[in-house]
LOLO-880819 format. One record per atom (N, C-alpha, C, CB): x, y, z; atom name; residue in one letter. Coordinates in nm, 3 decimals, decimal comma. Glycine has a CB too. Example, Ala and Ser with C-alpha at 12.3 -4.5 7.8 and 13.67 -1.06 7.14 Angstrom:
// LOLO-880819
       px       py       pz  pami  mivo
    1,319   -0,569    0,780     N     a
    1,230   -0,450    0,780    CA     a
    1,320   -0,330    0,780     C     a
    1,131   -0,447    0,905    CB     a
    1,285   -0,225    0,708     N     s
    1,367   -0,106    0,714    CA     s
    1,290    0,003    0,787     C     s
    1,408   -0,060    0,572    CB     s
END
This chain:
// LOLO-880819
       px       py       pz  pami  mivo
   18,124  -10,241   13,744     N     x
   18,022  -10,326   13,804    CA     x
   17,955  -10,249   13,916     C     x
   18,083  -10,459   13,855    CB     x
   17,813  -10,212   13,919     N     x
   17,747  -10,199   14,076    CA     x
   17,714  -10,330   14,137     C     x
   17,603  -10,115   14,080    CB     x
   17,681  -10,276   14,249     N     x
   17,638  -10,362   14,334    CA     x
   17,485  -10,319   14,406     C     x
   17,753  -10,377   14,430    CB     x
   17,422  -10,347   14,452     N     x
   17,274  -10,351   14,480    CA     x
   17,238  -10,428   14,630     C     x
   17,200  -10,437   14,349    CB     x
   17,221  -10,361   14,734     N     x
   17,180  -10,440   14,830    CA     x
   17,069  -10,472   14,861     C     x
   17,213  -10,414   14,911    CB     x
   16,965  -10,617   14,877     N     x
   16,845  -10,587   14,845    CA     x
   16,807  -10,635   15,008     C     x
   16,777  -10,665   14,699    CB     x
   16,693  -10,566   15,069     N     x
   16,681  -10,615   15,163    CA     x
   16,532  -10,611   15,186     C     x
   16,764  -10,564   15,247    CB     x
   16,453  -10,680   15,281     N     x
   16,307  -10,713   15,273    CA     x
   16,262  -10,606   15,414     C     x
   16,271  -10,912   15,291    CB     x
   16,188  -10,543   15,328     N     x
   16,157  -10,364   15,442    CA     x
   16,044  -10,425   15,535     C     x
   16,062  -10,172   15,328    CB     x
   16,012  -10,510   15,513     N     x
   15,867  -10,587   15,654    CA     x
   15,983  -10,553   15,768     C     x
   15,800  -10,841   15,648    CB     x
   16,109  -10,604   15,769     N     x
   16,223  -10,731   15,906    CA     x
   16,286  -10,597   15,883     C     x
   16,344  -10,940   15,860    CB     x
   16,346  -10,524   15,743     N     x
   16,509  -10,446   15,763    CA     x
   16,590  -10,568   15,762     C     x
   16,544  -10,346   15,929    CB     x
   16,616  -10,712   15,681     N     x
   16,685  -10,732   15,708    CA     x
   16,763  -10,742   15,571     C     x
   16,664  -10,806   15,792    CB     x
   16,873  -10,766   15,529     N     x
   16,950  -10,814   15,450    CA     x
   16,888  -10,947   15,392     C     x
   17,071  -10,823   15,514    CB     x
   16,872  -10,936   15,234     N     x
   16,831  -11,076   15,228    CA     x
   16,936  -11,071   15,081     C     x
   16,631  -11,119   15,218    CB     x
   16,988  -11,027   14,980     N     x
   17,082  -11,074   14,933    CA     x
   17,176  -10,925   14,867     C     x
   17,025  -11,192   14,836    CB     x
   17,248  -10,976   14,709     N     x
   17,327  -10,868   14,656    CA     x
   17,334  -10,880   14,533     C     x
   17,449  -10,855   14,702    CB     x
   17,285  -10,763   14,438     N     x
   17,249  -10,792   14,353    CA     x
   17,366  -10,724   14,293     C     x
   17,122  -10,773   14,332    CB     x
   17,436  -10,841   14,143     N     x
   17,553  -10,708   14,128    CA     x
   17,517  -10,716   13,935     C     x
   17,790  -10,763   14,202    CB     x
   17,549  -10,604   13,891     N     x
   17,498  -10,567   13,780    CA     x
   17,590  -10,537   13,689     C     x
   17,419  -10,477   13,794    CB     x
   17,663  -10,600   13,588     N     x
   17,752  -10,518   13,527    CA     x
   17,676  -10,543   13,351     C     x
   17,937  -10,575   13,565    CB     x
   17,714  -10,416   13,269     N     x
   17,581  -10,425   13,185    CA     x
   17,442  -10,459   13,214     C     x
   17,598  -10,503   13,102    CB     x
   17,452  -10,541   13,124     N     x
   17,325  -10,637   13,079    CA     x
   17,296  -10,756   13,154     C     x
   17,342  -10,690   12,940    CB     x
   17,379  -10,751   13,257     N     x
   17,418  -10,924   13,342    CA     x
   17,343  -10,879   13,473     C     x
   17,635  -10,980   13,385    CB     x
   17,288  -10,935   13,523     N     x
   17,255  -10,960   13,641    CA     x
   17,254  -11,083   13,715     C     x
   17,164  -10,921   13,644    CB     x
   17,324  -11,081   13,870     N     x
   17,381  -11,181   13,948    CA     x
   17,300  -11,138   14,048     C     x
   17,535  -11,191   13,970    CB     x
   17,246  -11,246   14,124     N     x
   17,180  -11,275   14,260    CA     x
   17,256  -11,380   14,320     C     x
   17,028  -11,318   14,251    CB     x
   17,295  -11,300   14,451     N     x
   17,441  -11,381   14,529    CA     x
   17,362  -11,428   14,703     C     x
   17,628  -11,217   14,557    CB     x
   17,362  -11,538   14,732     N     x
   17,247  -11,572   14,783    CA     x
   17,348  -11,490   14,918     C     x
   17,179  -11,755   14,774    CB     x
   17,263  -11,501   15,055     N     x
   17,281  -11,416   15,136    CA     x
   17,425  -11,495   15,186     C     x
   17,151  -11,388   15,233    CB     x
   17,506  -11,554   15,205     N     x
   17,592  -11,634   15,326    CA     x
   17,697  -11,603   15,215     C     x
   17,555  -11,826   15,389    CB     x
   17,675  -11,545   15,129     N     x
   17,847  -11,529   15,034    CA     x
   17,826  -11,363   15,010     C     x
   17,866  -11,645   14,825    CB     x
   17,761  -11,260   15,050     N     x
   17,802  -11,151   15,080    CA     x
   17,907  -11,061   15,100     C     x
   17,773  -11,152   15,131    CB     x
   17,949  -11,117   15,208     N     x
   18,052  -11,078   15,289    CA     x
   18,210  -11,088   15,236     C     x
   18,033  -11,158   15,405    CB     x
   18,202  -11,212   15,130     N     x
   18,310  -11,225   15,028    CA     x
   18,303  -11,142   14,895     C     x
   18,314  -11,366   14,990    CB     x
   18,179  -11,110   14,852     N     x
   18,192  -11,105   14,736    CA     x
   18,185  -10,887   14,750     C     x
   18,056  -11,224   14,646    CB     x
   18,097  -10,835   14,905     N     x
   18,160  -10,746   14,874    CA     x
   18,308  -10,701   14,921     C     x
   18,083  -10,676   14,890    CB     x
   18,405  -10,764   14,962     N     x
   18,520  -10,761   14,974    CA     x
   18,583  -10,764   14,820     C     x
   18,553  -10,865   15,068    CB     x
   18,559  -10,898   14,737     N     x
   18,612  -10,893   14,622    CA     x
   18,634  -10,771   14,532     C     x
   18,552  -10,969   14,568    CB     x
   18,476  -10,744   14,531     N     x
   18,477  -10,622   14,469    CA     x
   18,483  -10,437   14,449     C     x
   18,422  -10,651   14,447    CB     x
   18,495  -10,454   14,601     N     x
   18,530  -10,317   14,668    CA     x
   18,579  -10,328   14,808     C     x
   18,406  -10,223   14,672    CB     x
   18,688  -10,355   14,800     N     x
   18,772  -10,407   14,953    CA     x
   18,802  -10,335   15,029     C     x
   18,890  -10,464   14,955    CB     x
   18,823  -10,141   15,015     N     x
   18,737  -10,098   15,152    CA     x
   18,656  -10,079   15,198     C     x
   18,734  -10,042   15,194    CB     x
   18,518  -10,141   15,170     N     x
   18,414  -10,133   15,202    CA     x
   18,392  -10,245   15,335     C     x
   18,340  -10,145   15,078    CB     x
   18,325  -10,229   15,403     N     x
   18,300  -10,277   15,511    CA     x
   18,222  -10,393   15,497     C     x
   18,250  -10,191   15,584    CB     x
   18,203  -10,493   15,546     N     x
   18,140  -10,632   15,584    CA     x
   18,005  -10,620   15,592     C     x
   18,187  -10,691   15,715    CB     x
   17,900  -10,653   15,500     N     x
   17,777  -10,631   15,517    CA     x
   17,724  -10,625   15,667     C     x
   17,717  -10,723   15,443    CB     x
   17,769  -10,723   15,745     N     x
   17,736  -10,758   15,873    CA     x
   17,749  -10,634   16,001     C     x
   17,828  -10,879   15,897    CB     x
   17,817  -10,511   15,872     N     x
   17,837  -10,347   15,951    CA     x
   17,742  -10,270   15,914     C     x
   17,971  -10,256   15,916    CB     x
   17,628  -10,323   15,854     N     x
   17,519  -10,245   15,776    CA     x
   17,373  -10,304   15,844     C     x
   17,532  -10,278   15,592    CB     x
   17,304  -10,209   15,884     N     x
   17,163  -10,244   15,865    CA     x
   17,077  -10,098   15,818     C     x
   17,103  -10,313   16,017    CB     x
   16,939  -10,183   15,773     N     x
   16,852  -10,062   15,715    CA     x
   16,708  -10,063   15,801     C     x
   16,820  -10,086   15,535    CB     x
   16,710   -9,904   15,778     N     x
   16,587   -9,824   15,820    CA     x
   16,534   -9,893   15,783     C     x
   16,547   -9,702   15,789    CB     x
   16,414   -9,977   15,841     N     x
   16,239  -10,018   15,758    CA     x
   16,223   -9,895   15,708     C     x
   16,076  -10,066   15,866    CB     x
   16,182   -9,826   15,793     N     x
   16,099   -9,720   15,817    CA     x
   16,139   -9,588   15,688     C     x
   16,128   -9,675   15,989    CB     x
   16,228   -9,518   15,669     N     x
   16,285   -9,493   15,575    CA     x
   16,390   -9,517   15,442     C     x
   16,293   -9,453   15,618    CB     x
   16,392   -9,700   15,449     N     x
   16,446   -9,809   15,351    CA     x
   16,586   -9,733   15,367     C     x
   16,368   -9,828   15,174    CB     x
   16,617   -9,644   15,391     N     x
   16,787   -9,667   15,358    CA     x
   16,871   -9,691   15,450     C     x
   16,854   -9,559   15,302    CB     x
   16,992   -9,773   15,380     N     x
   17,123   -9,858   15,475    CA     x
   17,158   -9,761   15,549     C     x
   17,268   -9,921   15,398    CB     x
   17,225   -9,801   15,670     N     x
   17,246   -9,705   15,765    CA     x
   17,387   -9,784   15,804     C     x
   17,116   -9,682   15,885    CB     x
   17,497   -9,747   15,806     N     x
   17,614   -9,759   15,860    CA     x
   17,666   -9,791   15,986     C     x
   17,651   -9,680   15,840    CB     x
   17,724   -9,893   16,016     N     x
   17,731   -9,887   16,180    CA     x
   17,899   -9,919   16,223     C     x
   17,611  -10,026   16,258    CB     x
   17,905   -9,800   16,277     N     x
   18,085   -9,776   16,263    CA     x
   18,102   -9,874   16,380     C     x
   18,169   -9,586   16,298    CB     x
   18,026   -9,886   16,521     N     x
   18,105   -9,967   16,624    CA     x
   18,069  -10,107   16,600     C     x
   18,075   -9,927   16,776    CB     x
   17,988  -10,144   16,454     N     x
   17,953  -10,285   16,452    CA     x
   17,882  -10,371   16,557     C     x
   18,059  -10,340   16,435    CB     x
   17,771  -10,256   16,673     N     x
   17,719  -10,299   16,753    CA     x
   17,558  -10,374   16,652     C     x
   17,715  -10,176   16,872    CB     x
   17,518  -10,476   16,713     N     x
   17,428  -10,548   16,649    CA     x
   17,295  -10,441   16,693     C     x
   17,429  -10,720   16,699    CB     x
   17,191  -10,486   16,576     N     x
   17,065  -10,355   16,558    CA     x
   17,030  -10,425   16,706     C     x
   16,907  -10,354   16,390    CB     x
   16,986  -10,297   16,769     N     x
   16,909  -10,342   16,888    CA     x
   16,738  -10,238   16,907     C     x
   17,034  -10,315   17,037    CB     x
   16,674  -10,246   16,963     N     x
   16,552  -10,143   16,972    CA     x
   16,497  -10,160   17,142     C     x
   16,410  -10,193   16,838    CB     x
   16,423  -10,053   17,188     N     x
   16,421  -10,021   17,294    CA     x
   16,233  -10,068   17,344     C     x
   16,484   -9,861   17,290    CB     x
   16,197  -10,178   17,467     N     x
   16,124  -10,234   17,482    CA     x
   16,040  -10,142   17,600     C     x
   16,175  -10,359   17,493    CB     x
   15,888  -10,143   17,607     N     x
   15,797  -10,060   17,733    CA     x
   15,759  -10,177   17,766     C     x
   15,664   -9,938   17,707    CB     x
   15,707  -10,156   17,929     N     x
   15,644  -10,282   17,943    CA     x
   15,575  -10,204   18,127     C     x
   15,787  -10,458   17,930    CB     x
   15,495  -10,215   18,146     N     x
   15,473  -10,130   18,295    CA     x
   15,356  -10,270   18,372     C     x
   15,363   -9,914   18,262    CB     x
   15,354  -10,212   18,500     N     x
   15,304  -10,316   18,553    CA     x
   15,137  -10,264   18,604     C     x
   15,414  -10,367   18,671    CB     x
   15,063  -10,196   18,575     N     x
   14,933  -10,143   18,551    CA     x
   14,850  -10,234   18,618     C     x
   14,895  -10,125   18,407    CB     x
   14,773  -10,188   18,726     N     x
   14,648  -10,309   18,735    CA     x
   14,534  -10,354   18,669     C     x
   14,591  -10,299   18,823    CB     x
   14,548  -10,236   18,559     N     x
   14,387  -10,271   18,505    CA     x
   14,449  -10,237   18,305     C     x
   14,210  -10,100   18,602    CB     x
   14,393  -10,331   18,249     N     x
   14,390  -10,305   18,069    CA     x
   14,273  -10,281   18,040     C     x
   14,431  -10,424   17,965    CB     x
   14,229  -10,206   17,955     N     x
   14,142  -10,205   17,880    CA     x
   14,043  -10,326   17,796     C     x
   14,200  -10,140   17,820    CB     x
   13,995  -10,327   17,817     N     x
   13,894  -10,454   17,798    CA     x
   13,895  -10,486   17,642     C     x
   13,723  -10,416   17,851    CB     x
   13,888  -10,400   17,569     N     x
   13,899  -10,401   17,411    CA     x
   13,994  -10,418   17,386     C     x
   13,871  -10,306   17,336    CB     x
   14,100  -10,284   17,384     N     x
   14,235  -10,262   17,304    CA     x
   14,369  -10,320   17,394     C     x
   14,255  -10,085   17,271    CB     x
   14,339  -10,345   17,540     N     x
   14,460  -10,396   17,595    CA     x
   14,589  -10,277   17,638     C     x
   14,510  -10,500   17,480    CB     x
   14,518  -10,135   17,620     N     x
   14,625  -10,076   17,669    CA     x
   14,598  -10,038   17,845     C     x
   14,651   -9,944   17,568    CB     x
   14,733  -10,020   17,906     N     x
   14,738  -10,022   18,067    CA     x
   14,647   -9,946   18,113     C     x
   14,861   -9,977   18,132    CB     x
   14,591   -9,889   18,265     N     x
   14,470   -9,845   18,293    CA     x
   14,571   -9,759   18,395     C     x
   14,334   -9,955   18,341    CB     x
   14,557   -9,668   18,483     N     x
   14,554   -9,618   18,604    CA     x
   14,467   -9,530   18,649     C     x
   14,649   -9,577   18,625    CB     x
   14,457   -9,471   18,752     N     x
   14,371   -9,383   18,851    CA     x
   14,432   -9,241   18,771     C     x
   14,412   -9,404   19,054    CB     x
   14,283   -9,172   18,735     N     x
   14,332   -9,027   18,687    CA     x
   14,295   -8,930   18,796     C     x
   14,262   -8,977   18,542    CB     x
   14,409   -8,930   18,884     N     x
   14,407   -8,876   19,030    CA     x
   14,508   -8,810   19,066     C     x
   14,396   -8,968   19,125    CB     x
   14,617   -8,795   19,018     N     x
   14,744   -8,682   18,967    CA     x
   14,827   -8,788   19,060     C     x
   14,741   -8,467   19,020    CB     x
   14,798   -8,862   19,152     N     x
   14,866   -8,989   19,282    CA     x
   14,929   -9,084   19,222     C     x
   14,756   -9,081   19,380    CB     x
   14,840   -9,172   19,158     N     x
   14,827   -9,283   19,093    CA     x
   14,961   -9,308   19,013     C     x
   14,704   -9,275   19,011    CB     x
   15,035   -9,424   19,036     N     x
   15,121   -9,443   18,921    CA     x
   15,163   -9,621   18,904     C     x
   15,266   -9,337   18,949    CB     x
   15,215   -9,609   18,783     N     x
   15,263   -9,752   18,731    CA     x
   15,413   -9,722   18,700     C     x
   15,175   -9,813   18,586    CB     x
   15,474   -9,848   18,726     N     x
   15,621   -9,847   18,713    CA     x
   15,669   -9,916   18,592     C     x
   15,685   -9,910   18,829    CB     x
   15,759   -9,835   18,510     N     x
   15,736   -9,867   18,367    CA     x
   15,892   -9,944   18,378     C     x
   15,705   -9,715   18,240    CB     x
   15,950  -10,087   18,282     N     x
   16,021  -10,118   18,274    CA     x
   16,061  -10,082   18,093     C     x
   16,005  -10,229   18,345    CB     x
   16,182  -10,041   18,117     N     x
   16,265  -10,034   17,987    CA     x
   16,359  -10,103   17,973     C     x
   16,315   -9,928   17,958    CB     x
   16,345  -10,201   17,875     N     x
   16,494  -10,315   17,810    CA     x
   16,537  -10,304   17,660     C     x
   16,452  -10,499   17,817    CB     x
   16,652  -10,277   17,657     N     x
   16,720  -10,329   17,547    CA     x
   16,696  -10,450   17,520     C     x
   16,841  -10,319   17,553    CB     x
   16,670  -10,474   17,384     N     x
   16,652  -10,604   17,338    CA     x
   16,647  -10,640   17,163     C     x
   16,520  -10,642   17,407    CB     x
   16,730  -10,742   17,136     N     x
   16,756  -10,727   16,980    CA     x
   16,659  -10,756   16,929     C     x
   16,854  -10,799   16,916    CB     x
   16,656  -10,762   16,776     N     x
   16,572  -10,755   16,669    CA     x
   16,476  -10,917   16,696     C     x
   16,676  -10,736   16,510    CB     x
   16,526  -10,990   16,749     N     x
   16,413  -11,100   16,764    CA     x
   16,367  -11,094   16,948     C     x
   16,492  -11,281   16,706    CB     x
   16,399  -11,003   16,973     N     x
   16,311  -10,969   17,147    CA     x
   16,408  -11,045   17,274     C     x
   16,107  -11,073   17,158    CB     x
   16,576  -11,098   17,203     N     x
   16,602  -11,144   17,320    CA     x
   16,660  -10,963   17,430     C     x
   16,738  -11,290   17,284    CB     x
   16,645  -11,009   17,535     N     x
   16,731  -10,926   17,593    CA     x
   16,859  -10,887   17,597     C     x
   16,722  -10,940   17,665    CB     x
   16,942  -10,781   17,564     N     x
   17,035  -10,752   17,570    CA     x
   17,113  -10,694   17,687     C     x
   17,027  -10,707   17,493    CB     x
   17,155  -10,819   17,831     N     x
   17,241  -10,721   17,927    CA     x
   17,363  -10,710   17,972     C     x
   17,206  -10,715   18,020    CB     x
   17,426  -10,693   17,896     N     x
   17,554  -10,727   17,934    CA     x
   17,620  -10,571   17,974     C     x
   17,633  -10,814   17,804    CB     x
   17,742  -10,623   18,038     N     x
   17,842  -10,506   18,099    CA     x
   17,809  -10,394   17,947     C     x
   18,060  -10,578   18,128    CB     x
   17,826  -10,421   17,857     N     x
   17,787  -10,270   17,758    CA     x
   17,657  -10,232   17,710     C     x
   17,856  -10,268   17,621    CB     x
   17,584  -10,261   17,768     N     x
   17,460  -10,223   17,751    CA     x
   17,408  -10,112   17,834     C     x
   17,388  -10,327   17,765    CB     x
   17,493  -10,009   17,872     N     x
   17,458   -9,898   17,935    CA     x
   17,410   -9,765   17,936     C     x
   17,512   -9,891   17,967    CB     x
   17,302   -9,790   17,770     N     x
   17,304   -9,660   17,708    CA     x
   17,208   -9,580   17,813     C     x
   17,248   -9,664   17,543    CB     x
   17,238   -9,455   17,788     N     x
   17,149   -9,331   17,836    CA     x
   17,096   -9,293   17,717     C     x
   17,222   -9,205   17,909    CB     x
   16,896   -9,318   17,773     N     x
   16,803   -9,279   17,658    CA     x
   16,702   -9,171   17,740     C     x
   16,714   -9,426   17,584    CB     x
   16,693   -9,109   17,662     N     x
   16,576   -8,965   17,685    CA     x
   16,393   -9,038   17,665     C     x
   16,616   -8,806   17,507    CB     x
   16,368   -8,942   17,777     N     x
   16,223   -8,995   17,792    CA     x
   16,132   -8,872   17,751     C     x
   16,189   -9,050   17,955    CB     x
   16,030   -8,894   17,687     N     x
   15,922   -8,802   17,630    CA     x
   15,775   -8,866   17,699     C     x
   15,925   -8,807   17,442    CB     x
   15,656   -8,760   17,740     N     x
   15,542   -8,825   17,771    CA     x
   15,468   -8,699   17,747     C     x
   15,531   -8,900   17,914    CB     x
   15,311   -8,752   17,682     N     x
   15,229   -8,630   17,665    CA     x
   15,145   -8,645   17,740     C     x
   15,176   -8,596   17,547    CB     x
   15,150   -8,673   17,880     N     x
   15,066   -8,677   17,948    CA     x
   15,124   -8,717   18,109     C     x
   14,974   -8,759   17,877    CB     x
   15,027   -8,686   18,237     N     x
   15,141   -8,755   18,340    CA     x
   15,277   -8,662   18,389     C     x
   15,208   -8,894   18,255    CB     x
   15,343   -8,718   18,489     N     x
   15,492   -8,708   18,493    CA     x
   15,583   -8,813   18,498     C     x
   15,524   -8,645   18,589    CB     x
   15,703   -8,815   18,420     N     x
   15,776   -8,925   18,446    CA     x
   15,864   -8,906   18,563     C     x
   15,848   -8,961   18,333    CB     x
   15,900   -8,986   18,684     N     x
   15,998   -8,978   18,787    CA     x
   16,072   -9,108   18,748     C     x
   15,937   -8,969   18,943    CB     x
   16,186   -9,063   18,880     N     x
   16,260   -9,219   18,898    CA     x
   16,189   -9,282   19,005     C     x
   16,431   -9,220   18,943    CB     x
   16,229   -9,378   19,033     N     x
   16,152   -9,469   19,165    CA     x
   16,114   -9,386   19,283     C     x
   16,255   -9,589   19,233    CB     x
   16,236   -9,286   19,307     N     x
   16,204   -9,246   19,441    CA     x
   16,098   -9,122   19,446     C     x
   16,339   -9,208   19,512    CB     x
   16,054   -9,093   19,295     N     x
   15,949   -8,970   19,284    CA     x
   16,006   -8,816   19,264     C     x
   15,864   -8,967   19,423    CB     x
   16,135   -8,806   19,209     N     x
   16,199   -8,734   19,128    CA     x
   16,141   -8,692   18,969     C     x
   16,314   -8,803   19,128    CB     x
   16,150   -8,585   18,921     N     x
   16,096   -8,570   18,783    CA     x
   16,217   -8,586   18,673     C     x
   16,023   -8,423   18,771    CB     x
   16,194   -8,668   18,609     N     x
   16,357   -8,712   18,521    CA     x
   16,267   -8,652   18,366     C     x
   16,427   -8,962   18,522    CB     x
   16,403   -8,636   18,256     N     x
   16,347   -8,701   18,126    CA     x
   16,466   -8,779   18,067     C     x
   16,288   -8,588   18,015    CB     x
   16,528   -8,835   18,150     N     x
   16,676   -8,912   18,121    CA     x
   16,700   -9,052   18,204     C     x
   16,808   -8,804   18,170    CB     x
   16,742   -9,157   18,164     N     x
   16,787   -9,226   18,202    CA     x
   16,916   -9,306   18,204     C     x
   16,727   -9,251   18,193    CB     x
   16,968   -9,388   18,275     N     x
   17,041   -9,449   18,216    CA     x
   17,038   -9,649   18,209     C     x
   17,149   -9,380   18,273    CB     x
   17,066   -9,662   18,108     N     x
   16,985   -9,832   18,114    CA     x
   17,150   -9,936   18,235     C     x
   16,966   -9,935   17,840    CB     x
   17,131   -9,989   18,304     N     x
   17,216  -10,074   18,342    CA     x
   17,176  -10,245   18,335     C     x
   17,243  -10,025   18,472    CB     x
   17,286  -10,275   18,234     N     x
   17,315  -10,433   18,191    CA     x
   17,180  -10,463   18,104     C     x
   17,331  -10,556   18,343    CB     x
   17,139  -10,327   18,031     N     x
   17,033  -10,333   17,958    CA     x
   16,898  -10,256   17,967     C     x
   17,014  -10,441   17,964    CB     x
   16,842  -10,243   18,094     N     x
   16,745  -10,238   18,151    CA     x
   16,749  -10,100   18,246     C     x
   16,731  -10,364   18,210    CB     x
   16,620  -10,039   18,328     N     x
   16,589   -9,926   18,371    CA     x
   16,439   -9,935   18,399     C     x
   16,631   -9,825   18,280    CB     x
   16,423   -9,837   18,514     N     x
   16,297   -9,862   18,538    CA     x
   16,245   -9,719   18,603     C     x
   16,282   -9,993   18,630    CB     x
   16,126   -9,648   18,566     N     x
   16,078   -9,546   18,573    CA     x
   15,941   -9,548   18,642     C     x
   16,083   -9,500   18,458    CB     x
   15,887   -9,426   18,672     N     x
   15,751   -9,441   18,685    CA     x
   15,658   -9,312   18,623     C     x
   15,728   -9,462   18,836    CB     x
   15,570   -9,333   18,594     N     x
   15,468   -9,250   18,457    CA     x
   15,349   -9,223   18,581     C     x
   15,393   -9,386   18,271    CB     x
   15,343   -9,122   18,672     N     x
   15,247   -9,045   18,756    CA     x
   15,118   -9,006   18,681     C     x
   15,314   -8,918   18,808    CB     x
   14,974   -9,028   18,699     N     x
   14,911   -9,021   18,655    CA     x
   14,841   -8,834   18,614     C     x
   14,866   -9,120   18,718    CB     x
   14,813   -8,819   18,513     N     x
   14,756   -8,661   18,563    CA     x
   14,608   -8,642   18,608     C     x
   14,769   -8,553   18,436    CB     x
   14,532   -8,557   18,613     N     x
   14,397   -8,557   18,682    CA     x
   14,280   -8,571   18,575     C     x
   14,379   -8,419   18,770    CB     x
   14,358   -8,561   18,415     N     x
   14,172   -8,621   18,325    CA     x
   14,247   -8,715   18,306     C     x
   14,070   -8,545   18,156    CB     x
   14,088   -8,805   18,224     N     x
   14,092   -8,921   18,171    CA     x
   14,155   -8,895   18,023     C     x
   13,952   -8,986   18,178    CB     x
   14,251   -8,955   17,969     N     x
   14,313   -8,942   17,857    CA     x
   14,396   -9,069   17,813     C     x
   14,389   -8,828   17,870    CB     x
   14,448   -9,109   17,762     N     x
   14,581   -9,170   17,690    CA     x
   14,652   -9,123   17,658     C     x
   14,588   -9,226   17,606    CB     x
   14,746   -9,154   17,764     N     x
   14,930   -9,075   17,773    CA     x
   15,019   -9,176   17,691     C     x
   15,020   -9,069   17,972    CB     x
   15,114   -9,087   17,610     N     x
   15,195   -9,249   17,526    CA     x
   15,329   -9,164   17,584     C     x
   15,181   -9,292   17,280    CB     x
   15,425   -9,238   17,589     N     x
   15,551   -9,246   17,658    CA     x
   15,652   -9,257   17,550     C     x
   15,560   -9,365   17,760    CB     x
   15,731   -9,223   17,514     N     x
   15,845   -9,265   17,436    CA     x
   16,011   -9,222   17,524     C     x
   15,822   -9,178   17,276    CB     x
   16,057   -9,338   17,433     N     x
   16,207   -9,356   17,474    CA     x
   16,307   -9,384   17,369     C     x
   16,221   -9,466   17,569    CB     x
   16,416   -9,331   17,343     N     x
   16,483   -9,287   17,249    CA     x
   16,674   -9,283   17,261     C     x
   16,414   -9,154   17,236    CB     x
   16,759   -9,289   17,147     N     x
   16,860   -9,241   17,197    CA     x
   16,926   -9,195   17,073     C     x
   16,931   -9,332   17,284    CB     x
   17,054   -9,114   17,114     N     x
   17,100   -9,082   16,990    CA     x
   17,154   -9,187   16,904     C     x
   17,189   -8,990   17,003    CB     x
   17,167   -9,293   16,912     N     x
   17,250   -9,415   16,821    CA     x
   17,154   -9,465   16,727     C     x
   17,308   -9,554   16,913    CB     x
   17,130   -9,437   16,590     N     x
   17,058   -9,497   16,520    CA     x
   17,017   -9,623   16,519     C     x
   17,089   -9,478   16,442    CB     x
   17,110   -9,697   16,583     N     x
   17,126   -9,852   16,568    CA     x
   17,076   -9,925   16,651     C     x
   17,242   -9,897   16,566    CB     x
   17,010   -9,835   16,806     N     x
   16,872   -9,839   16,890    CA     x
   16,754   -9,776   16,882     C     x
   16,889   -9,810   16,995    CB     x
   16,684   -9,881   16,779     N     x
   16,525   -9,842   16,788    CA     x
   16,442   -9,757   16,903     C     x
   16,459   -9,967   16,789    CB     x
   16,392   -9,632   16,882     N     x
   16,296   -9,617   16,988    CA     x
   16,219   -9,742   17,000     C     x
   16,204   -9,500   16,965    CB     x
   16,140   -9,676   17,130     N     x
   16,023   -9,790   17,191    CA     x
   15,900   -9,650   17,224     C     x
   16,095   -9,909   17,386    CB     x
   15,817   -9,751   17,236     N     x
   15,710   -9,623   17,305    CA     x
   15,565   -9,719   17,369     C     x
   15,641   -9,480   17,142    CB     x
   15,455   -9,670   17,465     N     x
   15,405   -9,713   17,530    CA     x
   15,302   -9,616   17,543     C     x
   15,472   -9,755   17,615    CB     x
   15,187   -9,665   17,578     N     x
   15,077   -9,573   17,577    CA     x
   14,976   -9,646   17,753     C     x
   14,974   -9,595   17,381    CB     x
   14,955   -9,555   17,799     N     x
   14,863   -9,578   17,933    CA     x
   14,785   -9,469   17,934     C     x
   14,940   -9,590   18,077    CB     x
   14,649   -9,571   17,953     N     x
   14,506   -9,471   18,003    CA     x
   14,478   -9,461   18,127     C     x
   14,371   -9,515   17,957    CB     x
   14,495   -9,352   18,146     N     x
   14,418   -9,256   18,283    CA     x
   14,262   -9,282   18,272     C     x
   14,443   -9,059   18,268    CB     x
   14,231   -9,331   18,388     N     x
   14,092   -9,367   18,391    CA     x
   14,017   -9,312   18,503     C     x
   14,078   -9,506   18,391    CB     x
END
């Protein structure tokens, strides 16, 4: 008998299990999973230890059974763009906005608890990133979820995008874009 995990690539989420032996095909609605792949291959792990790449459709394994989480931008900018809505600052090399980073699961709640302390790497093509006190970082570390940076403006007008990242597959990058104006 195989088995078939089918999942809907819009979300990544699990939506059922398709199991195939010959000519037979079974659609096992999603809430009996968890039994049926036990039944049929009992060291296999609990669906509920699996999620999948959208982005490259395949299941991805999750040994500490931490729930999918992805990594949120959010800065406090005085000025958006009138059209597209992305942040504004002074392209004056001075100028800066203070960028907030949160962990937060697959439906946007926040994640802060005592283990939510990952250290994620920061990338920017534009600008400098510091810590609060005006240090040049490309590292952070998130506490009870969260972290907070600042993205220094450089001297042209451009759109700088920011990304943030970590090694755990099972935390989505995030990324953020601010125009120097």
């Amino acid at each position: 008998m195989r088995s078939e995990i089918l999942y809907e690539r819009s979300s990544g989420k699990i939506v059922g299990l398709r199991q195939c032996m010959g000519a037979e095909e079974y659609m096992v609605p999603v809430g009996d999973q968890d039994k049926l792949v036990a039944d049929f291959d009992p060291g296999r792990k609990p669906l509920a230890a699996f999620r999948v790449n959208p982005v490259e459709g395949k299941i991805l394994e999750n040994p500490d059974f931490s729930p999918p989480a992805r990594l949120v931008l959010t800065c406090d900018a005085p000025g958006k763009h009138p059209v597209d809505g992305i942040p504004e600052i002074r392209a004056d090399g001075k100028s800066f906005t203070s960028i907030l980073i949160q962990k937060v699961d697959l439906e946007g709640n926040s994640l802060a608890s005592d283990a939510d302390h990952d250290r994620v790497y920061l990338r920017t093509d534009g600008g400098l990133l510091t810590d609060p006190e005006g240090k040049q970082i490309w590292m952070v570390q998130l506490r009870n979820g969260a972290a907070r940076v600042r993205l220094v403006s450089g001297r042209e007008s451009r759109v700088a995008v920011i990304r943030v990242f970590n090694e755990n597959l099972h935390l989505m990058p995030g990324q953020l874009s601010v125009e120097f104006v």
